[in-house]
KOLGU-4560 file (N, C-alpha, C; in nm, 3 decimals, padded with zeros to 5 digits):
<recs>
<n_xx: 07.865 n_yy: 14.697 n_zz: 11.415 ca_xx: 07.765 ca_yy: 14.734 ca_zz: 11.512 c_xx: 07.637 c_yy: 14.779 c_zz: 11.441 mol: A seq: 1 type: UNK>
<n_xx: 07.669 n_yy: 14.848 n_zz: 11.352 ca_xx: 07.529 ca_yy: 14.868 ca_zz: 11.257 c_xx: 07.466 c_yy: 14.765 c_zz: 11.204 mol: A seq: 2 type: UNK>
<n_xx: 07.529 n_yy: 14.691 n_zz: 11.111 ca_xx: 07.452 ca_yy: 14.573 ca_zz: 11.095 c_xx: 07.382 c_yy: 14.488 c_zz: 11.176 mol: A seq: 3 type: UNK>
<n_xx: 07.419 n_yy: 14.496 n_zz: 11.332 ca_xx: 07.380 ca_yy: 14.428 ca_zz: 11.416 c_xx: 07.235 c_yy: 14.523 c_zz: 11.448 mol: A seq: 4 type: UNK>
<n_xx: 07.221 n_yy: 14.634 n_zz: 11.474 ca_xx: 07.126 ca_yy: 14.730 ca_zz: 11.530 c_xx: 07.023 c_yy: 14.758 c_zz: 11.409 mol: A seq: 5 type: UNK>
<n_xx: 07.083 n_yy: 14.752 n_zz: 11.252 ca_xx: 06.988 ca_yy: 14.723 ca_zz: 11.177 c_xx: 06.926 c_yy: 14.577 c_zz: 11.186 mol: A seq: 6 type: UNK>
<n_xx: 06.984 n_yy: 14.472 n_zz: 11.188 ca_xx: 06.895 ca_yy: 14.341 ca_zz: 11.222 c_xx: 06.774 c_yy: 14.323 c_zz: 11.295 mol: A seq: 7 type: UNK>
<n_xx: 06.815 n_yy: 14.440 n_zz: 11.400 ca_xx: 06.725 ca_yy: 14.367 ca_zz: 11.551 c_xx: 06.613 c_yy: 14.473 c_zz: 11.471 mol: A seq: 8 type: UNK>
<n_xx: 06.636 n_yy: 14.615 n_zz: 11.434 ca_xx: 06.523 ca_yy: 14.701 ca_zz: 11.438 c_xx: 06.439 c_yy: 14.650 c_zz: 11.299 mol: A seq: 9 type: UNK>
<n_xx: 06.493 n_yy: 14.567 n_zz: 11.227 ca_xx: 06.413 ca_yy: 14.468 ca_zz: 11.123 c_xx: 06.326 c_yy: 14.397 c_zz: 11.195 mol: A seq: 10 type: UNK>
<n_xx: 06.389 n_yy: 14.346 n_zz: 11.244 ca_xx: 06.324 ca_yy: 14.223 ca_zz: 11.336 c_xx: 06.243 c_yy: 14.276 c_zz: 11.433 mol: A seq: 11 type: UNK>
<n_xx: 06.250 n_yy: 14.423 n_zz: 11.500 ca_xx: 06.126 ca_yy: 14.503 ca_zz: 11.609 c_xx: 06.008 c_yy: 14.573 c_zz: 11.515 mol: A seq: 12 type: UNK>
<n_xx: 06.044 n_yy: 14.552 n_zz: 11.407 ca_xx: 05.956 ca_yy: 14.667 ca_zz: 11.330 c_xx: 05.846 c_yy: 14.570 c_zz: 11.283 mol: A seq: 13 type: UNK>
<n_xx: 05.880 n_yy: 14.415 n_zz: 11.225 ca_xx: 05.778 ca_yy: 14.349 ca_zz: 11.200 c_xx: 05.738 c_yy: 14.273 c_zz: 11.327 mol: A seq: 14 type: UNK>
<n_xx: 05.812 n_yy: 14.229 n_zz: 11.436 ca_xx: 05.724 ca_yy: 14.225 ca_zz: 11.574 c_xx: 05.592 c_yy: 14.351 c_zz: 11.568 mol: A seq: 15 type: UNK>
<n_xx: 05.609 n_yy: 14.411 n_zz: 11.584 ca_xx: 05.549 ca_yy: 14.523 ca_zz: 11.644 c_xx: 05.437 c_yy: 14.509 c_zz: 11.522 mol: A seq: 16 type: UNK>
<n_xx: 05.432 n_yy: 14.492 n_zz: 11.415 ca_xx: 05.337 ca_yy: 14.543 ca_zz: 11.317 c_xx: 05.221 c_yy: 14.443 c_zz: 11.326 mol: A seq: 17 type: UNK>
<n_xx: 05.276 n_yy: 14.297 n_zz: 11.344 ca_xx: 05.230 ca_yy: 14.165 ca_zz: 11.398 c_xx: 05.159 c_yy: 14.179 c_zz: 11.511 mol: A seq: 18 type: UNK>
<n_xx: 05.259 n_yy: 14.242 n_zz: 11.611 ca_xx: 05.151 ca_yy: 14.265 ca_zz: 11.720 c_xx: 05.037 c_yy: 14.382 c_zz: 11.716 mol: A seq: 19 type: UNK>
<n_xx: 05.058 n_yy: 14.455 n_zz: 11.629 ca_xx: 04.982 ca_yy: 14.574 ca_zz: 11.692 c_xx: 04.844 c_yy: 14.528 c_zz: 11.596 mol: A seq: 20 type: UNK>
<n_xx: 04.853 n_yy: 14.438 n_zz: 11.539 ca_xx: 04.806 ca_yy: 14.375 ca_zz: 11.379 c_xx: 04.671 c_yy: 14.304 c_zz: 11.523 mol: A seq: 21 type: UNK>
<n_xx: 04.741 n_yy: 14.221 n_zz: 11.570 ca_xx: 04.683 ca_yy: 14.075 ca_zz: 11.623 c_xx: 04.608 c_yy: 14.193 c_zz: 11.730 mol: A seq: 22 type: UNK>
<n_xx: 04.664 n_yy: 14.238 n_zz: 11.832 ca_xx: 04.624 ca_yy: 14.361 ca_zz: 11.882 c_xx: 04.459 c_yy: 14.419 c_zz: 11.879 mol: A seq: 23 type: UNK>
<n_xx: 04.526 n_yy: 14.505 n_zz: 11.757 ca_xx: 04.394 ca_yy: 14.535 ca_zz: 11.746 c_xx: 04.300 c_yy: 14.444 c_zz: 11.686 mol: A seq: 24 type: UNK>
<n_xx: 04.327 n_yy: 14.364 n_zz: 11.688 ca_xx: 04.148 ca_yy: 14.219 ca_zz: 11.659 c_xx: 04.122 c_yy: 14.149 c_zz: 11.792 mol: A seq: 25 type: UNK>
<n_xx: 04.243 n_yy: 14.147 n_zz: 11.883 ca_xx: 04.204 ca_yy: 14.108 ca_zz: 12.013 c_xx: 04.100 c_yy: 14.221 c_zz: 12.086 mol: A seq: 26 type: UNK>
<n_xx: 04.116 n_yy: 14.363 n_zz: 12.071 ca_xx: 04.052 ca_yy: 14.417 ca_zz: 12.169 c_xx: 03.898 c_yy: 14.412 c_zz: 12.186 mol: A seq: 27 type: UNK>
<n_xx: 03.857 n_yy: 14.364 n_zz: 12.069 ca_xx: 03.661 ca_yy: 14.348 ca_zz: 12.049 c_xx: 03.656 c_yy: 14.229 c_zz: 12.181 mol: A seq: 28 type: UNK>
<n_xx: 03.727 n_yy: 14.114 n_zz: 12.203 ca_xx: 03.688 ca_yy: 14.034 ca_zz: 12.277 c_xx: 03.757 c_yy: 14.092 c_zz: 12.418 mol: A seq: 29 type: UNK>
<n_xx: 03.813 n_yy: 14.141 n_zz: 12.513 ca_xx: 03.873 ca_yy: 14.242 ca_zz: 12.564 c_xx: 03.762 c_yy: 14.402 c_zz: 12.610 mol: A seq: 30 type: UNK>
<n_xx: 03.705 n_yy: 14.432 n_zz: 12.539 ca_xx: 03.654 ca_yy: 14.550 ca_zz: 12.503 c_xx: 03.608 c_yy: 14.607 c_zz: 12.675 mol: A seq: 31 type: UNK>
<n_xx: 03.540 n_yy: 14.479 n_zz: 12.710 ca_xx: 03.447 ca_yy: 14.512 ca_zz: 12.858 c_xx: 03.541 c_yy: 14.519 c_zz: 12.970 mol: A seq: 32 type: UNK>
<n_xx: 03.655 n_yy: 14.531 n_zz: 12.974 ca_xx: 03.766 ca_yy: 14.550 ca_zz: 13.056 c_xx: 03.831 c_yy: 14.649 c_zz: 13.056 mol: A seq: 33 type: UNK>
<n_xx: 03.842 n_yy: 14.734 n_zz: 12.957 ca_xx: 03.895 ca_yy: 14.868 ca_zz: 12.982 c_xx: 03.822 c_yy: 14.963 c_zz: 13.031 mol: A seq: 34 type: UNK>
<n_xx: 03.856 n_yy: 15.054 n_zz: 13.109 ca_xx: 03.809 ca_yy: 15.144 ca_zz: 13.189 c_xx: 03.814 c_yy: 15.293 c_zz: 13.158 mol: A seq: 35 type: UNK>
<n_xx: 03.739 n_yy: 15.381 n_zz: 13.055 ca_xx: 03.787 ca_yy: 15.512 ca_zz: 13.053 c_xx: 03.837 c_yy: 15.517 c_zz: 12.944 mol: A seq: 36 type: UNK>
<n_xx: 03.864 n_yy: 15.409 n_zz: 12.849 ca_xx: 03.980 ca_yy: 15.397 ca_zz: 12.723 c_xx: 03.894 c_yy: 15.365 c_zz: 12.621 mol: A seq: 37 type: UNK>
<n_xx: 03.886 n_yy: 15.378 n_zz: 12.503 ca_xx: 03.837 ca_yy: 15.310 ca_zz: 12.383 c_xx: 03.926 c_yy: 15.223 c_zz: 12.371 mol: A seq: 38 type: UNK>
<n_xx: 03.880 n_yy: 15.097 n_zz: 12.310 ca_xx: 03.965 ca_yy: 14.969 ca_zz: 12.247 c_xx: 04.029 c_yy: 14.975 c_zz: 12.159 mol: A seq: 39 type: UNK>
<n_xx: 04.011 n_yy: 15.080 n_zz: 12.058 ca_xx: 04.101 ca_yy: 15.132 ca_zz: 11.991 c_xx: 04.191 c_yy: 15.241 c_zz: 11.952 mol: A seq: 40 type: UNK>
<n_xx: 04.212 n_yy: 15.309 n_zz: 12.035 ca_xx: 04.272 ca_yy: 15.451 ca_zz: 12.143 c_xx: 04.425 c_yy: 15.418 c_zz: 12.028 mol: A seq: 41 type: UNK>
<n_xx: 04.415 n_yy: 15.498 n_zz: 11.925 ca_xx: 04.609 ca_yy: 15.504 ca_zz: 11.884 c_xx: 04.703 c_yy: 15.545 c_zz: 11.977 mol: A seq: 42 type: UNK>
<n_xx: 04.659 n_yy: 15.626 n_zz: 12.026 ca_xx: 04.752 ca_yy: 15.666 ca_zz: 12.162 c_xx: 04.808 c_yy: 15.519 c_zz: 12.234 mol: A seq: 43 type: UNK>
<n_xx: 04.705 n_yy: 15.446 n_zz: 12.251 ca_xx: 04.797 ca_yy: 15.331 ca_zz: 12.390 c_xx: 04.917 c_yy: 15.238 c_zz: 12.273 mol: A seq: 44 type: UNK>
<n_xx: 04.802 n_yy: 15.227 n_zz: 12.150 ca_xx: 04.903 ca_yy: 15.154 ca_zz: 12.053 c_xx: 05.035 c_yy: 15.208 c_zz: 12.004 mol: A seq: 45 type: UNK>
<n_xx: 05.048 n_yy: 15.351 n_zz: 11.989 ca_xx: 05.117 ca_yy: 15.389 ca_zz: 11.921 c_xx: 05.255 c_yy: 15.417 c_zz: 12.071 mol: A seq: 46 type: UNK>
<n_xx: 05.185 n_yy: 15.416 n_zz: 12.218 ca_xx: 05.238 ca_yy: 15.449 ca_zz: 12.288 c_xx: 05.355 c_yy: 15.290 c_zz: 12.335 mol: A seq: 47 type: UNK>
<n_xx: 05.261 n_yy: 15.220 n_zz: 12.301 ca_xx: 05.312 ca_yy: 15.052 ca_zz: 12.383 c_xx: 05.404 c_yy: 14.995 c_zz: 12.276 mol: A seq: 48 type: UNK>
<n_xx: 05.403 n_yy: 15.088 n_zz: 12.074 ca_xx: 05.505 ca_yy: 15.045 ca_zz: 12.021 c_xx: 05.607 c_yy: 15.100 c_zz: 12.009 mol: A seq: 49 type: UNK>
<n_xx: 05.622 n_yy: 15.178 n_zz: 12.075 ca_xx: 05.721 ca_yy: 15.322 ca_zz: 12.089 c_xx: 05.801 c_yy: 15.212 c_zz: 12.238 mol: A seq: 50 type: UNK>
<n_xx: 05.716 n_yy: 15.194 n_zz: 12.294 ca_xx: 05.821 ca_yy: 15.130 ca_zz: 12.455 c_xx: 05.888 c_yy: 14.993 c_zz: 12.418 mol: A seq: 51 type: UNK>
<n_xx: 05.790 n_yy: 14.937 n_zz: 12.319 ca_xx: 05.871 ca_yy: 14.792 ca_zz: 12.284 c_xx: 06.015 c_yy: 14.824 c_zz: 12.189 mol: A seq: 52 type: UNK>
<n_xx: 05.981 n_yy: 14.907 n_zz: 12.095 ca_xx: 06.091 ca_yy: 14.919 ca_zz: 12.027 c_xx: 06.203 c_yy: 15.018 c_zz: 12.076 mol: A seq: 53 type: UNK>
<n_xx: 06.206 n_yy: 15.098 n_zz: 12.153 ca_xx: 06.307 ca_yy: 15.147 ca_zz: 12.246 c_xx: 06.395 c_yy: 15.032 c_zz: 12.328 mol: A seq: 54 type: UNK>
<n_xx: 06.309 n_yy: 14.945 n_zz: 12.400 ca_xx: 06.306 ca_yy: 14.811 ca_zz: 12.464 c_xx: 06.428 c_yy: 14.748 c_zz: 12.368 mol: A seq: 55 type: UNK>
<n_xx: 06.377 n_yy: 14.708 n_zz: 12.289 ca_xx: 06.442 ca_yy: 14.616 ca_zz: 12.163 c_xx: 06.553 c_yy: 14.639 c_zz: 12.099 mol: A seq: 56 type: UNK>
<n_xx: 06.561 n_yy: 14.803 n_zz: 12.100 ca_xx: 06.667 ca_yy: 14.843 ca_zz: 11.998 c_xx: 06.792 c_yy: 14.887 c_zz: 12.075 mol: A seq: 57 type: UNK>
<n_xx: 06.760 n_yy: 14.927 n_zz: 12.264 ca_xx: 06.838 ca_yy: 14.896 ca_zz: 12.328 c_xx: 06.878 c_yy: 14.745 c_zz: 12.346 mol: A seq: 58 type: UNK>
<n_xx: 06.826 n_yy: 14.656 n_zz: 12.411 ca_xx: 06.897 ca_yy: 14.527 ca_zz: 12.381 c_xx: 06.983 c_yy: 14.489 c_zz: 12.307 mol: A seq: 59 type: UNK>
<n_xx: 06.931 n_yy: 14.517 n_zz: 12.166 ca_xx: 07.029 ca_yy: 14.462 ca_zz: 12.049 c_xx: 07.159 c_yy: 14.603 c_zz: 12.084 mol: A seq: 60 type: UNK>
<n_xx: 07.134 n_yy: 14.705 n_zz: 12.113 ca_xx: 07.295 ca_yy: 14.762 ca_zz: 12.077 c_xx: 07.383 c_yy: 14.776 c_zz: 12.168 mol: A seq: 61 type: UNK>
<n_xx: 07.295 n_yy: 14.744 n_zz: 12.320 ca_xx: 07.466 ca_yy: 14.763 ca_zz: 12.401 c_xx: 07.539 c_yy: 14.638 c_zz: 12.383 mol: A seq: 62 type: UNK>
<n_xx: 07.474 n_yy: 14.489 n_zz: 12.413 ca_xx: 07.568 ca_yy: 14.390 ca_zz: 12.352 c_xx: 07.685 c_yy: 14.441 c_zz: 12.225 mol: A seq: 63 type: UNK>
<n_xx: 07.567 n_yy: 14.481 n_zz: 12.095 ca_xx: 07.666 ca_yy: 14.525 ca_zz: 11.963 c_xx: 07.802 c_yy: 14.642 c_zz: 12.075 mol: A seq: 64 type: UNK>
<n_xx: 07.743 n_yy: 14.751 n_zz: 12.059 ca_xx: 07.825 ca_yy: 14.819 ca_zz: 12.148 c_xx: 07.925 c_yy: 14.777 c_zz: 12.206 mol: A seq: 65 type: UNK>
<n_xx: 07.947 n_yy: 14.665 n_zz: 12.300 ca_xx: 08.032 ca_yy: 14.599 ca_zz: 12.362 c_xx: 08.133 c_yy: 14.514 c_zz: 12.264 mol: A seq: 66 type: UNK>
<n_xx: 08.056 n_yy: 14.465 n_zz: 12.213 ca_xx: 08.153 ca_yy: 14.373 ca_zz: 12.114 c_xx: 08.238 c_yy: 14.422 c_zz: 12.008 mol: A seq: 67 type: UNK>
<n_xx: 08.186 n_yy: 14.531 n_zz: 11.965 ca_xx: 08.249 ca_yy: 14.657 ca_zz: 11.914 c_xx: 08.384 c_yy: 14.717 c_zz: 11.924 mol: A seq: 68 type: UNK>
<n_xx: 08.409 n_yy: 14.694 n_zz: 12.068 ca_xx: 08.500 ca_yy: 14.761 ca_zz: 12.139 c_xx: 08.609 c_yy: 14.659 c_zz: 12.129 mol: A seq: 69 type: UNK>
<n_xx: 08.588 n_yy: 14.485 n_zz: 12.119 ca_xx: 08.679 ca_yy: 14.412 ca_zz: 12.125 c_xx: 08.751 c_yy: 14.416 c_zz: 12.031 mol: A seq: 70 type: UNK>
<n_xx: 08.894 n_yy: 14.349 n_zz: 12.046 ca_xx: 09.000 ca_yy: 14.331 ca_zz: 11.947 c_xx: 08.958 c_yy: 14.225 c_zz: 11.840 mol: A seq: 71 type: UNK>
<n_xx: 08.932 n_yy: 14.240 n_zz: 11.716 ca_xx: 08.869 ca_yy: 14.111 ca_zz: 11.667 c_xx: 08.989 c_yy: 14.008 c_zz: 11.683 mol: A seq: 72 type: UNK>
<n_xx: 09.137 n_yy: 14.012 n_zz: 11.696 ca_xx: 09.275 ca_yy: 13.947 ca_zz: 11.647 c_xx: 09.249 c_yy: 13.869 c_zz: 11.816 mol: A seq: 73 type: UNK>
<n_xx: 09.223 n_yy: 13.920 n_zz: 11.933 ca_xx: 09.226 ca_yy: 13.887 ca_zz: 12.070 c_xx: 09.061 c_yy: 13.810 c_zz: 12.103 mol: A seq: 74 type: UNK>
<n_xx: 09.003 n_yy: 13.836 n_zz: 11.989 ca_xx: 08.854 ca_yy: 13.755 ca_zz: 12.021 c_xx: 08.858 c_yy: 13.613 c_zz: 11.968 mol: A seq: 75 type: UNK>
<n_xx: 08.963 n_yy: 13.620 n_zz: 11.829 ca_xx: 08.956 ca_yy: 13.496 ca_zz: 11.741 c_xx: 09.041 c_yy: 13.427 c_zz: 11.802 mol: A seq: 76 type: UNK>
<n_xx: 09.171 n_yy: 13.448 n_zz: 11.868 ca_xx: 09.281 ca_yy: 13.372 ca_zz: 11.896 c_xx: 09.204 c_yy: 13.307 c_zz: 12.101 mol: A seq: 77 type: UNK>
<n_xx: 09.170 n_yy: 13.384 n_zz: 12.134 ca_xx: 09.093 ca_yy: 13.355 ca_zz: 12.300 c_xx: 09.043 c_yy: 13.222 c_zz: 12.277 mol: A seq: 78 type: UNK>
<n_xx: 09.033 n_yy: 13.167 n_zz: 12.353 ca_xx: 08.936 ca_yy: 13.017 ca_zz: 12.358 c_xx: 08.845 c_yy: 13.018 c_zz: 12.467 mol: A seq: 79 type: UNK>
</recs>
Protein backbone atom coordinates (compact mmCIF):
# COMPACT_ATOMS: atom_id res chain seq x y z
CA UNK A 1 0.00 0.00 0.00
CA UNK A 2 2.86 2.33 0.50
CA UNK A 3 4.48 1.86 -2.51
CA UNK A 4 1.35 2.45 -4.16
CA UNK A 5 0.61 5.97 -2.18
CA UNK A 6 4.28 6.80 -2.66
CA UNK A 7 3.85 6.44 -6.58
CA UNK A 8 0.79 8.54 -6.95
CA UNK A 9 2.26 11.40 -4.46
CA UNK A 10 5.45 11.25 -6.97
CA UNK A 11 3.38 11.53 -9.62
CA UNK A 12 0.99 14.66 -7.68
CA UNK A 13 4.02 16.44 -6.66
CA UNK A 14 5.44 16.88 -10.24
CA UNK A 15 1.76 17.44 -11.64
CA UNK A 16 1.36 20.16 -9.43
CA UNK A 17 4.88 21.80 -9.90
CA UNK A 18 4.11 21.63 -13.83
CA UNK A 19 1.04 23.11 -13.21
CA UNK A 20 1.61 25.69 -10.85
CA UNK A 21 4.87 26.28 -13.27
CA UNK A 22 2.52 26.73 -16.54
CA UNK A 23 0.11 28.56 -14.09
CA UNK A 24 1.78 31.12 -13.20
CA UNK A 25 2.86 32.25 -16.99
CA UNK A 26 -0.75 31.80 -17.90
CA UNK A 27 -2.02 34.45 -15.52
CA UNK A 28 -0.37 37.72 -17.45
CA UNK A 29 -2.75 36.71 -20.36
CA UNK A 30 -5.76 36.04 -17.83
CA UNK A 31 -4.80 39.03 -15.64
CA UNK A 32 -8.08 41.29 -16.75
CA UNK A 33 -10.43 38.69 -15.35
CA UNK A 34 -9.76 38.45 -11.91
CA UNK A 35 -11.63 40.43 -9.63
CA UNK A 36 -10.15 41.70 -6.21
CA UNK A 37 -7.15 39.09 -6.60
CA UNK A 38 -3.62 39.71 -7.85
CA UNK A 39 -2.53 37.20 -10.61
CA UNK A 40 -0.12 36.16 -8.59
CA UNK A 41 -1.74 35.82 -5.03
CA UNK A 42 0.43 32.52 -3.37
CA UNK A 43 -2.47 32.08 -1.41
CA UNK A 44 -4.88 30.83 -4.45
CA UNK A 45 -1.71 28.82 -5.71
CA UNK A 46 -0.60 27.44 -2.75
CA UNK A 47 -4.38 26.97 -1.84
CA UNK A 48 -5.52 25.07 -5.35
CA UNK A 49 -2.17 22.80 -4.71
CA UNK A 50 -3.03 21.78 -1.39
CA UNK A 51 -6.84 20.67 -2.92
CA UNK A 52 -5.30 18.86 -5.91
CA UNK A 53 -2.98 16.90 -3.94
CA UNK A 54 -5.36 15.92 -1.10
CA UNK A 55 -7.62 15.08 -4.30
CA UNK A 56 -4.85 12.78 -5.64
CA UNK A 57 -3.43 11.23 -2.72
CA UNK A 58 -6.90 10.22 -1.69
CA UNK A 59 -7.61 8.51 -4.99
CA UNK A 60 -4.50 6.64 -5.11
CA UNK A 61 -5.01 5.19 -1.40
CA UNK A 62 -8.44 4.00 -0.86
CA UNK A 63 -8.19 1.74 -4.02
CA UNK A 64 -4.41 0.79 -2.37
CA UNK A 65 -6.36 0.52 0.90
CA UNK A 66 -8.80 -1.88 -0.51
CA UNK A 67 -6.55 -4.07 -2.19
CA UNK A 68 -4.60 -4.27 0.83
CA UNK A 69 -7.12 -5.98 2.62
CA UNK A 70 -7.29 -8.85 -0.07
CA UNK A 71 -5.95 -12.34 0.27
CA UNK A 72 -3.07 -12.20 -2.20
CA UNK A 73 -3.42 -16.57 -2.38
CA UNK A 74 -7.58 -15.77 -3.17
CA UNK A 75 -6.67 -12.80 -5.65
CA UNK A 76 -4.09 -14.97 -7.71
CA UNK A 77 -6.06 -18.23 -7.82
CA UNK A 78 -9.85 -16.02 -8.67
CA UNK A 79 -10.32 -15.61 -12.39
Amino acid sequence: MGDVVRRAFALTSVGIALGTGVAWVLTHALAGLFVGVSPHDPGIFVGAAAVFAVVALAAAAVPAFRTARVNPVVALTST
